[in-house]
N, CA, C and O atoms as a GROMACS GRO file, in nm:
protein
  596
    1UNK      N    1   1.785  12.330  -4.767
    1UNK     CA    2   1.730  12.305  -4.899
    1UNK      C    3   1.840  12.325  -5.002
    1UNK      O    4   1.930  12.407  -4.982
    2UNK      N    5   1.831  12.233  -5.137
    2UNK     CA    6   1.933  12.268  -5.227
    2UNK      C    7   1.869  12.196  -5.350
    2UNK      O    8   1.786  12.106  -5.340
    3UNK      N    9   1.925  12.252  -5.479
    3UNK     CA   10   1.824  12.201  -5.606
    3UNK      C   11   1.863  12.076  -5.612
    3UNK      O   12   1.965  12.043  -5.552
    4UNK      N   13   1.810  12.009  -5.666
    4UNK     CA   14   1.818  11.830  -5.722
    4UNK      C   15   1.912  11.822  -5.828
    4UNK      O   16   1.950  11.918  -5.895
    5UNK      N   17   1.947  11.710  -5.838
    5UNK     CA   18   2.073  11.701  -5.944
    5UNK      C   19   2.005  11.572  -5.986
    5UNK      O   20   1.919  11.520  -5.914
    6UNK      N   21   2.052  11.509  -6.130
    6UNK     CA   22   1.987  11.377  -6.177
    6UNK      C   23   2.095  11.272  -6.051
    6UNK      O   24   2.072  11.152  -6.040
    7UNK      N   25   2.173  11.319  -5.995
    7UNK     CA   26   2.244  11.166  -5.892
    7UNK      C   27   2.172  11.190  -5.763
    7UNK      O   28   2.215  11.140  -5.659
    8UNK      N   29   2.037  11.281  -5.764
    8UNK     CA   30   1.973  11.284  -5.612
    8UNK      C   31   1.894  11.184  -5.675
    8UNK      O   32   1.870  11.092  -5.597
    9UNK      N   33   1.836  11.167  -5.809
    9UNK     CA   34   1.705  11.085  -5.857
    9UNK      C   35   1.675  10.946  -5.753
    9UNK      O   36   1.564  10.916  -5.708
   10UNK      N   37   1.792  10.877  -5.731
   10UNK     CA   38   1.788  10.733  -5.688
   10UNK      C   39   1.722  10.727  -5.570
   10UNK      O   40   1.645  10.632  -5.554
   11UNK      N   41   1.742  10.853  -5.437
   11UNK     CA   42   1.679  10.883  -5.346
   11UNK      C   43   1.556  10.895  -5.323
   11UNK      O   44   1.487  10.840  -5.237
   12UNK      N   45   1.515  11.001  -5.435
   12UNK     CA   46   1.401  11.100  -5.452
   12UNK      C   47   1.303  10.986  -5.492
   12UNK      O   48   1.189  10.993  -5.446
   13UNK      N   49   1.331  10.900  -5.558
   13UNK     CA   50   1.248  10.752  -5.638
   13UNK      C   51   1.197  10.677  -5.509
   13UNK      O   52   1.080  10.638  -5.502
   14UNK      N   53   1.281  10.659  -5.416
   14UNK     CA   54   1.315  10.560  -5.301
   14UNK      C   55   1.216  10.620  -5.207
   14UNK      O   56   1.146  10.544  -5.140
   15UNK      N   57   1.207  10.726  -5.198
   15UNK     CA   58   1.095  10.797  -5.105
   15UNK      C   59   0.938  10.812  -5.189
   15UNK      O   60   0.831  10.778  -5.139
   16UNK      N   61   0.958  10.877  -5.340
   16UNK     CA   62   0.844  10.858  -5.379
   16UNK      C   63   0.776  10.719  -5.367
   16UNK      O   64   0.663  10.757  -5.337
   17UNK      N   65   0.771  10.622  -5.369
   17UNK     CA   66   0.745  10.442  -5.396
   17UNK      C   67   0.716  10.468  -5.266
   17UNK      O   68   0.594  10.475  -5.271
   18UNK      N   69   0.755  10.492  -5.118
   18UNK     CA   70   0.721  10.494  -5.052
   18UNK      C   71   0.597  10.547  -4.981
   18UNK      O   72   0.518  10.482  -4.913
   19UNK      N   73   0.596  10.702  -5.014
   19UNK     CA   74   0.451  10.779  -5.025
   19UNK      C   75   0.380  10.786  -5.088
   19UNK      O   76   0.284  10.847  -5.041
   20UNK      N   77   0.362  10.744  -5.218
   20UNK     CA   78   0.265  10.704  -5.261
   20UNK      C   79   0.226  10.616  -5.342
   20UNK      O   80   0.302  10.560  -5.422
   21UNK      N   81   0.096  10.594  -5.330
   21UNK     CA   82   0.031  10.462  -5.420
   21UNK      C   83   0.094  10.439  -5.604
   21UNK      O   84   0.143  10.348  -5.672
   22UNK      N   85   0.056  10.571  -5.621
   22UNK     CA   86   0.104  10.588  -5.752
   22UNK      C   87   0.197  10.682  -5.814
   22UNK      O   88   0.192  10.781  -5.886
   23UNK      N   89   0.295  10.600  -5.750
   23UNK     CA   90   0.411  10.724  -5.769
   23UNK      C   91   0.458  10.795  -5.896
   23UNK      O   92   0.426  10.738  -6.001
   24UNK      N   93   0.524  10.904  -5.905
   24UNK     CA   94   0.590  10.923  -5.979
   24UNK      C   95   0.718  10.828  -6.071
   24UNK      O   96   0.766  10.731  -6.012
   25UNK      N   97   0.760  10.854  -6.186
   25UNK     CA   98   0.848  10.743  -6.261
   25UNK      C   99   1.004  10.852  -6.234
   25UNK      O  100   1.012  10.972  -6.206
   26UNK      N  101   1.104  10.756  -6.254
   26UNK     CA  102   1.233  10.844  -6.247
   26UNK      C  103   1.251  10.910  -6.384
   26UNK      O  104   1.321  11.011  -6.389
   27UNK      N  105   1.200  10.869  -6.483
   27UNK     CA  106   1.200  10.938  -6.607
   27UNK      C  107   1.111  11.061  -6.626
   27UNK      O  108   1.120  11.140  -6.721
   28UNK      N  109   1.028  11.067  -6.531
   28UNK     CA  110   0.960  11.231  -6.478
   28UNK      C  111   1.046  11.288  -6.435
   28UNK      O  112   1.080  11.398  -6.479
   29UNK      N  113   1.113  11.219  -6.324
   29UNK     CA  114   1.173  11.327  -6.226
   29UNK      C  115   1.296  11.399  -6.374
   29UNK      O  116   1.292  11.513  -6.421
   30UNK      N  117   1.371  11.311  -6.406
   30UNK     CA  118   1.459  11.377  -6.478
   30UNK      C  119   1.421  11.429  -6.589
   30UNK      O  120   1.515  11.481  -6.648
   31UNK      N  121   1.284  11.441  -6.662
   31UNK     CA  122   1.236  11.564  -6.766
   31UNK      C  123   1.230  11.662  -6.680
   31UNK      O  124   1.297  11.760  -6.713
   32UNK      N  125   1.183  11.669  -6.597
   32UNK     CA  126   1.143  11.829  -6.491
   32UNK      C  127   1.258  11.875  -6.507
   32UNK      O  128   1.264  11.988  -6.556
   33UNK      N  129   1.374  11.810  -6.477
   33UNK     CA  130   1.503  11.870  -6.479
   33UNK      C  131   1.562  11.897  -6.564
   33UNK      O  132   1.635  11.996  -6.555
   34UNK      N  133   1.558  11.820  -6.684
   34UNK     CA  134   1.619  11.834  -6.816
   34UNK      C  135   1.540  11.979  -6.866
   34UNK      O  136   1.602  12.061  -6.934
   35UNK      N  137   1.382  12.005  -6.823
   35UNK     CA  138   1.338  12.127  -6.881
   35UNK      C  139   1.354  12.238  -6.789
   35UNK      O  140   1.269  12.326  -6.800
   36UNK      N  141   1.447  12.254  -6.698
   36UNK     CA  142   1.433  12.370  -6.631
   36UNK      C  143   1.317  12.399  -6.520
   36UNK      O  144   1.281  12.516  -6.513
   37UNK      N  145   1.271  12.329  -6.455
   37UNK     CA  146   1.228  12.312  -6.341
   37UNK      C  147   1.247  12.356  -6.251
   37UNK      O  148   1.344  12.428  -6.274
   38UNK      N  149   1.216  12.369  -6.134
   38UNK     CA  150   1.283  12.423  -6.024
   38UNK      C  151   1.273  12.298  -5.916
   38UNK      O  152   1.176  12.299  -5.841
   39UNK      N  153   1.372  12.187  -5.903
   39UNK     CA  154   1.365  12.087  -5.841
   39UNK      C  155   1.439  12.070  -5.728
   39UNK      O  156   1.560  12.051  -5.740
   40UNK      N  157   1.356  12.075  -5.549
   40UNK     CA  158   1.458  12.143  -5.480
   40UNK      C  159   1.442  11.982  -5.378
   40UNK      O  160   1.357  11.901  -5.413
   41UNK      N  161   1.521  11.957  -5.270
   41UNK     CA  162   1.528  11.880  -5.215
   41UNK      C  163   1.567  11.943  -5.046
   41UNK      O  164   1.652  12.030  -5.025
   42UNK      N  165   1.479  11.871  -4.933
   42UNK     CA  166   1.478  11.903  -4.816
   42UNK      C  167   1.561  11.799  -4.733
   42UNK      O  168   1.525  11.683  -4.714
   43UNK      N  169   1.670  11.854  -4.688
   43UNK     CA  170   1.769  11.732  -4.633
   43UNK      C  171   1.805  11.821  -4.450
   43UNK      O  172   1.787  11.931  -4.397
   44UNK      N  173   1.851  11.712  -4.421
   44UNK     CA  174   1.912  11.727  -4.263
   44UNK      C  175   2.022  11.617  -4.262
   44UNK      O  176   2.059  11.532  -4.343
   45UNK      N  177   2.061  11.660  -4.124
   45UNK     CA  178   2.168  11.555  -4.107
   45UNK      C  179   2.098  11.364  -4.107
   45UNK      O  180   2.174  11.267  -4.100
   46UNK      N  181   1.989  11.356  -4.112
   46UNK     CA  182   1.944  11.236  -4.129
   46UNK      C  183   1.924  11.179  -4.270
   46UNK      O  184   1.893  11.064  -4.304
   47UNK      N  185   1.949  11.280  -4.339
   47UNK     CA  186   1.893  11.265  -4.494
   47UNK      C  187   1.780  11.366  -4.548
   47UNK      O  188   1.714  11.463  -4.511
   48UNK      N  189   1.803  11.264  -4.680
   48UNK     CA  190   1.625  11.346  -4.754
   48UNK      C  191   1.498  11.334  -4.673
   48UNK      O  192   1.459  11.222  -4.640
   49UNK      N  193   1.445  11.423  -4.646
   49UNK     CA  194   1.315  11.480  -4.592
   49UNK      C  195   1.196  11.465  -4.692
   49UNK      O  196   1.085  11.412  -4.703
   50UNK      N  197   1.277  11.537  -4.750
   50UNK     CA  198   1.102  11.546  -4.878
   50UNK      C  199   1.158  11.625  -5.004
   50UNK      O  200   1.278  11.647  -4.988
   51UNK      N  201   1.107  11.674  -5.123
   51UNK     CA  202   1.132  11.727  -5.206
   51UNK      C  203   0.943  11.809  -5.274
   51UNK      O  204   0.825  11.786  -5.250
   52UNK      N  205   1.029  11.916  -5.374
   52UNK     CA  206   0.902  11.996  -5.445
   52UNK      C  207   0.983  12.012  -5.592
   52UNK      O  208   1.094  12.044  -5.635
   53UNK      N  209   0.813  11.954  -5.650
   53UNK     CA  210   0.868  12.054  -5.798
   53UNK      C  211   0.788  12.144  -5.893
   53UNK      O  212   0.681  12.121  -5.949
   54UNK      N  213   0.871  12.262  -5.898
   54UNK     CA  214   0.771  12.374  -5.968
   54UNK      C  215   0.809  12.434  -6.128
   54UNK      O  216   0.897  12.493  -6.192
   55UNK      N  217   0.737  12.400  -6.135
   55UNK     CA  218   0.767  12.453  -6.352
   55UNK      C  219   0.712  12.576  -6.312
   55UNK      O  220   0.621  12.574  -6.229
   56UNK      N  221   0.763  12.712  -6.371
   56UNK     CA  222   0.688  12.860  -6.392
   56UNK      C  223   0.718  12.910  -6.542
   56UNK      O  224   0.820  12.890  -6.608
   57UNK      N  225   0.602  12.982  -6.579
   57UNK     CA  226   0.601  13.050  -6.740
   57UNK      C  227   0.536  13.117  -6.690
   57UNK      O  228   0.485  13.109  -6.578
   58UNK      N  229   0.528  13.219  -6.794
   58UNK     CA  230   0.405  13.298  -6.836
   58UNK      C  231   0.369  13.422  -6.697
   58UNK      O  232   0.274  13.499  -6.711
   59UNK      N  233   0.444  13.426  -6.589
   59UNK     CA  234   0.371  13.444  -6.521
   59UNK      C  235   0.282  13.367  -6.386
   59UNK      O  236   0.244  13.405  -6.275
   60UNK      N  237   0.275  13.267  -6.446
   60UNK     CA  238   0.214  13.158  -6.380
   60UNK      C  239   0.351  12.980  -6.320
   60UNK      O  240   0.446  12.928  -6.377
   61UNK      N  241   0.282  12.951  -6.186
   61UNK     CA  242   0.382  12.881  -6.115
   61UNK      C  243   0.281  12.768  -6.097
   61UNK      O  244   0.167  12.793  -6.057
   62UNK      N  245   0.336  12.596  -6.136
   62UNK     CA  246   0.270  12.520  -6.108
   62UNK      C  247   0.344  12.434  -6.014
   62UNK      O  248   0.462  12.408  -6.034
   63UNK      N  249   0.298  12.401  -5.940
   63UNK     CA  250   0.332  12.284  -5.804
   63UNK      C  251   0.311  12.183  -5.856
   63UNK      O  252   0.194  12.145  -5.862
   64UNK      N  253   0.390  12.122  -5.896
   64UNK     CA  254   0.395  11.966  -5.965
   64UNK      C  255   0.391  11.846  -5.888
   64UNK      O  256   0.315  11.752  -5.909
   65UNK      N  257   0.488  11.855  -5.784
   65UNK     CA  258   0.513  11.716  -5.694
   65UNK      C  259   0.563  11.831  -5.560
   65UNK      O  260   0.636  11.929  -5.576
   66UNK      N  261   0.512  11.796  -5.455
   66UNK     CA  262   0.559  11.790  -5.312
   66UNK      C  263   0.550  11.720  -5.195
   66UNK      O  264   0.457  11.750  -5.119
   67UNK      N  265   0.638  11.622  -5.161
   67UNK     CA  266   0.647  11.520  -5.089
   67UNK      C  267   0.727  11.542  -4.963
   67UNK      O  268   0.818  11.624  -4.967
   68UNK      N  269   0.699  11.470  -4.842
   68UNK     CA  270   0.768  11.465  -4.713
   68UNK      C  271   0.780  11.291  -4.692
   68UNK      O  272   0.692  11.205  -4.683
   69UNK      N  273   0.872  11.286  -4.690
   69UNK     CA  274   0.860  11.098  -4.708
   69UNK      C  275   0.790  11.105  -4.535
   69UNK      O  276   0.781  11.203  -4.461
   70UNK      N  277   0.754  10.980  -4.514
   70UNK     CA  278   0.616  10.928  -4.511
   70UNK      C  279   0.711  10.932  -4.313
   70UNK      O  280   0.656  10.978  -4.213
   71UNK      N  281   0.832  10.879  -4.314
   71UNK     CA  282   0.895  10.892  -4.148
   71UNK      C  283   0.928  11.033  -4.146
   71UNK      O  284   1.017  11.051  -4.063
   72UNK      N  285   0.898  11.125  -4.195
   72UNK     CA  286   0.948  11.312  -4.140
   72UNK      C  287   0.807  11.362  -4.142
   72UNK      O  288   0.808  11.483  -4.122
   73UNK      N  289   0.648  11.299  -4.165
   73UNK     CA  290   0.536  11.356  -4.150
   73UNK      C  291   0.472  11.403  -4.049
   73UNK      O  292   0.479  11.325  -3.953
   74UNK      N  293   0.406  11.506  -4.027
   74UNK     CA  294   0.351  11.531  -3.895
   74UNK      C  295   0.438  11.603  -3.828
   74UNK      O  296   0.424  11.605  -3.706
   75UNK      N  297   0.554  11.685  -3.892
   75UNK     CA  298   0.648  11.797  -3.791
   75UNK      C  299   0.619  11.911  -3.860
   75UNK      O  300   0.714  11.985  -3.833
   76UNK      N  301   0.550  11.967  -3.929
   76UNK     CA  302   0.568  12.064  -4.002
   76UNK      C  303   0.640  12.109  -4.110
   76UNK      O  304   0.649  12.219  -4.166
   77UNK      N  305   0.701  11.980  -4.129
   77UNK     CA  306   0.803  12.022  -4.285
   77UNK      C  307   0.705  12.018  -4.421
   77UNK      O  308   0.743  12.085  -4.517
   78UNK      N  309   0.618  11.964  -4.430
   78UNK     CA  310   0.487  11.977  -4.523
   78UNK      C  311   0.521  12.108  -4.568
   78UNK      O  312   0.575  12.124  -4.677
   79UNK      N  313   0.475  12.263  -4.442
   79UNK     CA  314   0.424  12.347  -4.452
   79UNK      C  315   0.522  12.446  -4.456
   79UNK      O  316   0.499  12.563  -4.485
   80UNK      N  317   0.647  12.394  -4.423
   80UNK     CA  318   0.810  12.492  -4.410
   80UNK      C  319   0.851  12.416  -4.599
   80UNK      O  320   0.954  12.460  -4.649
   81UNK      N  321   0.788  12.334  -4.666
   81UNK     CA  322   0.892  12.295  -4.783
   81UNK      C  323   0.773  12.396  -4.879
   81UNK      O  324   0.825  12.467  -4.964
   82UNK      N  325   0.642  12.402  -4.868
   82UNK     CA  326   0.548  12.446  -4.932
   82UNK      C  327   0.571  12.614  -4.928
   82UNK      O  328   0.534  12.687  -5.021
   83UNK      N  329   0.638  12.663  -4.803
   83UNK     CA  330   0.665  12.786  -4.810
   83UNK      C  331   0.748  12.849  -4.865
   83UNK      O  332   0.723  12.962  -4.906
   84UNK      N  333   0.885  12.783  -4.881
   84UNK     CA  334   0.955  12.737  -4.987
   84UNK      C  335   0.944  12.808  -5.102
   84UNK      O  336   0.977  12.921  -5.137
   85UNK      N  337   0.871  12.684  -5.170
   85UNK     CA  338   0.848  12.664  -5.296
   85UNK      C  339   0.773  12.776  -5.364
   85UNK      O  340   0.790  12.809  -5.482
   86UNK      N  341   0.660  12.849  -5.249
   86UNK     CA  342   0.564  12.959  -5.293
   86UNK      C  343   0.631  13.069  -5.292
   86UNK      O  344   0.583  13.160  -5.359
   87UNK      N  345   0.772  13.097  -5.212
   87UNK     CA  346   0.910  13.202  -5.209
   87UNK      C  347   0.951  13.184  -5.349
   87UNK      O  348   0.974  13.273  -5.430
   88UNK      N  349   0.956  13.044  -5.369
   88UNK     CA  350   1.097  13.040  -5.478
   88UNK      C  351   0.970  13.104  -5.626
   88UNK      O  352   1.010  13.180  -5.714
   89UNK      N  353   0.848  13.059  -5.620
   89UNK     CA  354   0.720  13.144  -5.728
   89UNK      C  355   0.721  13.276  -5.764
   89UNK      O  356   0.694  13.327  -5.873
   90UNK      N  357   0.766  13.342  -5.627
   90UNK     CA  358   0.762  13.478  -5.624
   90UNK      C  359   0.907  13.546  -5.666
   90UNK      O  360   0.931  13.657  -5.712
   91UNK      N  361   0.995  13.433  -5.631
   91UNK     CA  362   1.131  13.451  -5.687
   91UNK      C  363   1.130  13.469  -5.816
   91UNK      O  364   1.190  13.567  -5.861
   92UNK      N  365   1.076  13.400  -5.885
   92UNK     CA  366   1.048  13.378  -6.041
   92UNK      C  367   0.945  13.460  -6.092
   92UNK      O  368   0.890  13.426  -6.197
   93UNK      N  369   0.904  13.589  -6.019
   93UNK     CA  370   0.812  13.689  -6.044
   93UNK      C  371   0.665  13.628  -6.096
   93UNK      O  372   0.586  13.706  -6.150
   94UNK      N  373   0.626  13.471  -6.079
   94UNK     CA  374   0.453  13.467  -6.072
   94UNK      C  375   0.371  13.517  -6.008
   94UNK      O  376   0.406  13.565  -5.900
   95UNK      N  377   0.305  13.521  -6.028
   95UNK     CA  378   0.162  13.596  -6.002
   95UNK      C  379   0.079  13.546  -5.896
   95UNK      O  380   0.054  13.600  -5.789
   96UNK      N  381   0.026  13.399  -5.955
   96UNK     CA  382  -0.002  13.280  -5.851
   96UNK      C  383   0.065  13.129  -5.875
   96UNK      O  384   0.149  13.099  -5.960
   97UNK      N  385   0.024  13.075  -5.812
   97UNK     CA  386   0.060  12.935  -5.803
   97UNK      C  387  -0.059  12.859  -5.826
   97UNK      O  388  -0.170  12.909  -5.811
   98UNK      N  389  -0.039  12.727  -5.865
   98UNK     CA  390  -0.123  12.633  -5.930
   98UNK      C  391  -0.077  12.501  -5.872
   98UNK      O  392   0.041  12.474  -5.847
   99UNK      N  393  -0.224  12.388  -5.845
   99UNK     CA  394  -0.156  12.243  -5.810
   99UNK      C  395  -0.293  12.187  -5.795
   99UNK      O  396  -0.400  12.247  -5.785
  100UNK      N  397  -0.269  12.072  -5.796
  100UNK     CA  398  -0.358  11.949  -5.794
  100UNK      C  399  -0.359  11.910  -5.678
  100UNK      O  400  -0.256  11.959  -5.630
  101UNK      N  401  -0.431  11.828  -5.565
  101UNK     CA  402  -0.459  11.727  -5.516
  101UNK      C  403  -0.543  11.611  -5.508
  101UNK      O  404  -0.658  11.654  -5.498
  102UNK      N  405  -0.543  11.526  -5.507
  102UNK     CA  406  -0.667  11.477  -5.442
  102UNK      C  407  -0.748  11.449  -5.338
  102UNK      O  408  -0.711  11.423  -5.223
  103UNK      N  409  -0.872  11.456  -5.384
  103UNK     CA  410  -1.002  11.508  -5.287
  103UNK      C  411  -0.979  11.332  -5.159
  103UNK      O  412  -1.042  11.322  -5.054
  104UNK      N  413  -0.921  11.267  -5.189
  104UNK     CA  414  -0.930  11.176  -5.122
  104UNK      C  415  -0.769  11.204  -5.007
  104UNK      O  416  -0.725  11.113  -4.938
  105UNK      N  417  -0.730  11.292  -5.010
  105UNK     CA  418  -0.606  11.346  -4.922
  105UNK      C  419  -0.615  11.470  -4.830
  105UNK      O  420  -0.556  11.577  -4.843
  106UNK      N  421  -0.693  11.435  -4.743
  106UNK     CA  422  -0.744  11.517  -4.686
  106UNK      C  423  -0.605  11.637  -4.581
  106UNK      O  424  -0.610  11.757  -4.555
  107UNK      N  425  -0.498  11.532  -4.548
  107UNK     CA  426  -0.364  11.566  -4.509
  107UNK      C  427  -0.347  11.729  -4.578
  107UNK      O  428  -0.367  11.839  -4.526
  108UNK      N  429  -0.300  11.692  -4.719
  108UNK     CA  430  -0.247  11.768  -4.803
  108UNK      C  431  -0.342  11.928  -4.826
  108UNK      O  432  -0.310  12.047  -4.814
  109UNK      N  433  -0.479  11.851  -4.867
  109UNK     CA  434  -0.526  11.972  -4.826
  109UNK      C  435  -0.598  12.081  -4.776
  109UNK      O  436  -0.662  12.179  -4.815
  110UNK      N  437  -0.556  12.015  -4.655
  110UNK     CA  438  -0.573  12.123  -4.559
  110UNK      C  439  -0.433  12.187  -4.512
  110UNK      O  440  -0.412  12.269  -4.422
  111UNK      N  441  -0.359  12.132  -4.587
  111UNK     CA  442  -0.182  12.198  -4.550
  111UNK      C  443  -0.204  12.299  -4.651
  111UNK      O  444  -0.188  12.412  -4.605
  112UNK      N  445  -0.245  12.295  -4.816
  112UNK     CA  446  -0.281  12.363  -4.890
  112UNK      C  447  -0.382  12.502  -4.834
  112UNK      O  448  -0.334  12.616  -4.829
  113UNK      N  449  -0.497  12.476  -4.802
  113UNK     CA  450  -0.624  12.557  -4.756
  113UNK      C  451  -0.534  12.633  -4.664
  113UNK      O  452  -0.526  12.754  -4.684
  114UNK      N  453  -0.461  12.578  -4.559
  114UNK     CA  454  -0.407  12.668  -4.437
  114UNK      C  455  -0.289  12.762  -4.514
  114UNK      O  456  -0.236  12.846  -4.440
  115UNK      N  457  -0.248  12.758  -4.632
  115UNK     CA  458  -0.139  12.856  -4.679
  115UNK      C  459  -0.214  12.934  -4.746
  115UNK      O  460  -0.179  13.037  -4.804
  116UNK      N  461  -0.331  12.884  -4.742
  116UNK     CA  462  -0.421  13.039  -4.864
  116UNK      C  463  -0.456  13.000  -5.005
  116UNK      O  464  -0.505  13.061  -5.100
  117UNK      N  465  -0.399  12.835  -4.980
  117UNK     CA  466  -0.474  12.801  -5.156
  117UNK      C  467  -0.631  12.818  -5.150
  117UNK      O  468  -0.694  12.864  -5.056
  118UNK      N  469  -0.687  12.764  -5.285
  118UNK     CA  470  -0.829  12.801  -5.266
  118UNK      C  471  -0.872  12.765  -5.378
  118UNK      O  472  -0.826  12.806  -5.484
  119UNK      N  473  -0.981  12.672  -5.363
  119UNK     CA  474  -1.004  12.575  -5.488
  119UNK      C  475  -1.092  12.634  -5.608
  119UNK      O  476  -1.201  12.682  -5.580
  120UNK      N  477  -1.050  12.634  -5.733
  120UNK     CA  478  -1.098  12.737  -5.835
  120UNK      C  479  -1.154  12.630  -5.953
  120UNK      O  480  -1.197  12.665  -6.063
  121UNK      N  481  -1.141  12.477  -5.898
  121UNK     CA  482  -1.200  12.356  -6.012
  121UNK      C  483  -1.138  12.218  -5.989
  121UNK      O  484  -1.040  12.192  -5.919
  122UNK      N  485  -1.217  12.129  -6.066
  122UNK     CA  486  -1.166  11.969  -6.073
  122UNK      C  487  -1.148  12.002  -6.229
  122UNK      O  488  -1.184  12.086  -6.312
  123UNK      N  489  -1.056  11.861  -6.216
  123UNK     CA  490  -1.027  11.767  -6.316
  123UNK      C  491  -1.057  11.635  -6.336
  123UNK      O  492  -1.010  11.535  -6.280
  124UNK      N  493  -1.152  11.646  -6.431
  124UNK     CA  494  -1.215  11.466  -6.394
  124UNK      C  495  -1.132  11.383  -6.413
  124UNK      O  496  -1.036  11.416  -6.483
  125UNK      N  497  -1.138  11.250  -6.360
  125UNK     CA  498  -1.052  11.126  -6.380
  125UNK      C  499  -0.917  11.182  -6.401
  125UNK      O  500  -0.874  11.178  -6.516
  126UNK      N  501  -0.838  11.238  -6.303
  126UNK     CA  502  -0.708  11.310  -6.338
  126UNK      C  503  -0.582  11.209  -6.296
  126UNK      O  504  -0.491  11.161  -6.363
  127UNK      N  505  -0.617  11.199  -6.165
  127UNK     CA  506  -0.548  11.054  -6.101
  127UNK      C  507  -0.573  10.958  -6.116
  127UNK      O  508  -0.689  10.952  -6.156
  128UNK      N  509  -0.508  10.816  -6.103
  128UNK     CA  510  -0.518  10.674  -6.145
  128UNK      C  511  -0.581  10.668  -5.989
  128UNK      O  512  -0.577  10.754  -5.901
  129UNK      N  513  -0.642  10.530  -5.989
  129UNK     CA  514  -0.681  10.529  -5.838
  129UNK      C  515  -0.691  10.372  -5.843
  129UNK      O  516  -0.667  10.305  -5.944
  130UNK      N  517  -0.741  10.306  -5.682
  130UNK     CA  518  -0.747  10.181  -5.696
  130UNK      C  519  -0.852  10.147  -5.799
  130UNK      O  520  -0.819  10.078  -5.896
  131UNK      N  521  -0.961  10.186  -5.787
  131UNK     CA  522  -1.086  10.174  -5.845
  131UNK      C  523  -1.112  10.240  -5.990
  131UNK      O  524  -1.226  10.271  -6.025
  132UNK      N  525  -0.996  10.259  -6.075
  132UNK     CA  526  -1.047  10.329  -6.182
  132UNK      C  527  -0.973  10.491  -6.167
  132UNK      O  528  -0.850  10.494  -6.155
  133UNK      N  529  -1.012  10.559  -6.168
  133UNK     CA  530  -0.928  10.723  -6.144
  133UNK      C  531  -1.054  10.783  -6.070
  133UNK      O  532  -1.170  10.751  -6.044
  134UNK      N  533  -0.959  10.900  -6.049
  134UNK     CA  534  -0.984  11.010  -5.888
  134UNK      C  535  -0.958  11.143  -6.002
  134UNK      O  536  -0.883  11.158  -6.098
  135UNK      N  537  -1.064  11.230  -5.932
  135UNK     CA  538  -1.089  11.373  -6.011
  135UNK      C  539  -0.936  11.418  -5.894
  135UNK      O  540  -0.873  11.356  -5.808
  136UNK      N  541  -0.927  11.575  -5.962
  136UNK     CA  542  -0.788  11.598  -5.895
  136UNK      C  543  -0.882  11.756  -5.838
  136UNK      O  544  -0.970  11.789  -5.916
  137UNK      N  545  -0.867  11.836  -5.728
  137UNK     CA  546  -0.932  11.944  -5.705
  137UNK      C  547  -0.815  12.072  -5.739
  137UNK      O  548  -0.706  12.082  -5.684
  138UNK      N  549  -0.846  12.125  -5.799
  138UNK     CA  550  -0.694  12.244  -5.892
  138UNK      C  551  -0.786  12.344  -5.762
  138UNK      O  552  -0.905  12.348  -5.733
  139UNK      N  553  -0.641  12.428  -5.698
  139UNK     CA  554  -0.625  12.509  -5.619
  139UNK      C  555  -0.514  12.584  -5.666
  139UNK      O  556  -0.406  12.553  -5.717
  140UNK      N  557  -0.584  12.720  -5.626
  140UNK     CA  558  -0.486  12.847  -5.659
  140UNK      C  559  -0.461  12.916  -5.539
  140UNK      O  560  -0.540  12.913  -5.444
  141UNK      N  561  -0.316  13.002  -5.539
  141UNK     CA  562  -0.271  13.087  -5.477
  141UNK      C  563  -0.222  13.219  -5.531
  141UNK      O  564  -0.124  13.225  -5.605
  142UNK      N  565  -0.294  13.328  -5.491
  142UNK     CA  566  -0.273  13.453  -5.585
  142UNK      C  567  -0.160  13.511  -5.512
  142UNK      O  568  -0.157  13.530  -5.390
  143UNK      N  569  -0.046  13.545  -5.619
  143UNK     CA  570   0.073  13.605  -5.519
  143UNK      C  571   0.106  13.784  -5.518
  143UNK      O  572   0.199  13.842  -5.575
  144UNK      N  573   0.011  13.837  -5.445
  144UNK     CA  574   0.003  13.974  -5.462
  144UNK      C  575   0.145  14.068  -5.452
  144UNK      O  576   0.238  14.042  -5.375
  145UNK      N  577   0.140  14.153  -5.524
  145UNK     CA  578   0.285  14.227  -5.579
  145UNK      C  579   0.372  14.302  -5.442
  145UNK      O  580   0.492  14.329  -5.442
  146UNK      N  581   0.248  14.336  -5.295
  146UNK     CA  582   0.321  14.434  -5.182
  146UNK      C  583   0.366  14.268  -5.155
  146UNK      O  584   0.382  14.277  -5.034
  147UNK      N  585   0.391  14.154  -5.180
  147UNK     CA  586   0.452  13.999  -5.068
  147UNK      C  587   0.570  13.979  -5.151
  147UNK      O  588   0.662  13.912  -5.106
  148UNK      N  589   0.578  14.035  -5.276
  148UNK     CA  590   0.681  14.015  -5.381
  148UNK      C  591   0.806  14.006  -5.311
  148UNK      O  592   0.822  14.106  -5.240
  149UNK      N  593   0.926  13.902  -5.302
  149UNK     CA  594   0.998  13.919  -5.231
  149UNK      C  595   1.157  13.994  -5.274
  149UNK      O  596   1.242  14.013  -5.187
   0.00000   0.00000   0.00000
């Protein structure tokens, strides 16, 4: 793992378009970064794997984007980049973690549910969808102070 730089963007774009319907824009990826983000990227000798991105304030850590491009799915890097990211939360002394999915991704969360998230509300019409928009289900992870790393 290593943080993102705006010359990983071209990659990171190339895989998002790939996984999903409605991807992210490259002019996202590089505000996250321009504001201090924590934008990390999962590589091997084959390349980019996947990437996560987490904004933290206050106390509080939000899971913005976490992706495994769509040929590294199904090995467990989902759940090794998510562990990650909930390290790097606690790195940054939050409390819990915060994120969206949608209820129509059943993949994701149950990768979520199996780390201990735990759904605390929707957001109506949060996602664009084929049909109009998709509520998003907001899941939390409380990061208790004896796991503090």
């Amino acid at each position: 793992m290593r943080p993102m730089t705006v010359d990983d963007i071209g990659r990171v774009m190339a895989m998002e378009v790939r996984a999903y319907p409605f991807p992210w824009t490259a002019g996202i990826f590089s505000d996250c970064l321009r504001s201090g983000y924590a934008c990390w990227l999962l590589e091997d000798e084959r390349g980019l794997l996947g990437y996560g991105v987490l904004s933290v304030a206050a106390g509080e850590a939000h899971l913005l984007n976490l992706c495994i491009g769509p040929q590294s799915q199904g090995q467990g890097l989902g759940a090794y980049l998510l562990r990650k990211m909930v390290e790097l939360a606690r790195w940054h002394h939050a409390q819990r973690v915060f994120l969206e999915v949608r209820p129509s991704n059943p993949a994701a969360l149950a990768l979520y549910e199996r780390a201990g998230f735990n759904e605390i509300g929707r957001r109506p019409n949060y996602y664009p969808a084929r049909n109009g928009r998709e509520d998003a289900l907001v899941l939390a992870l409380e990061l208790l102070p004896d796991e503090a790393a």
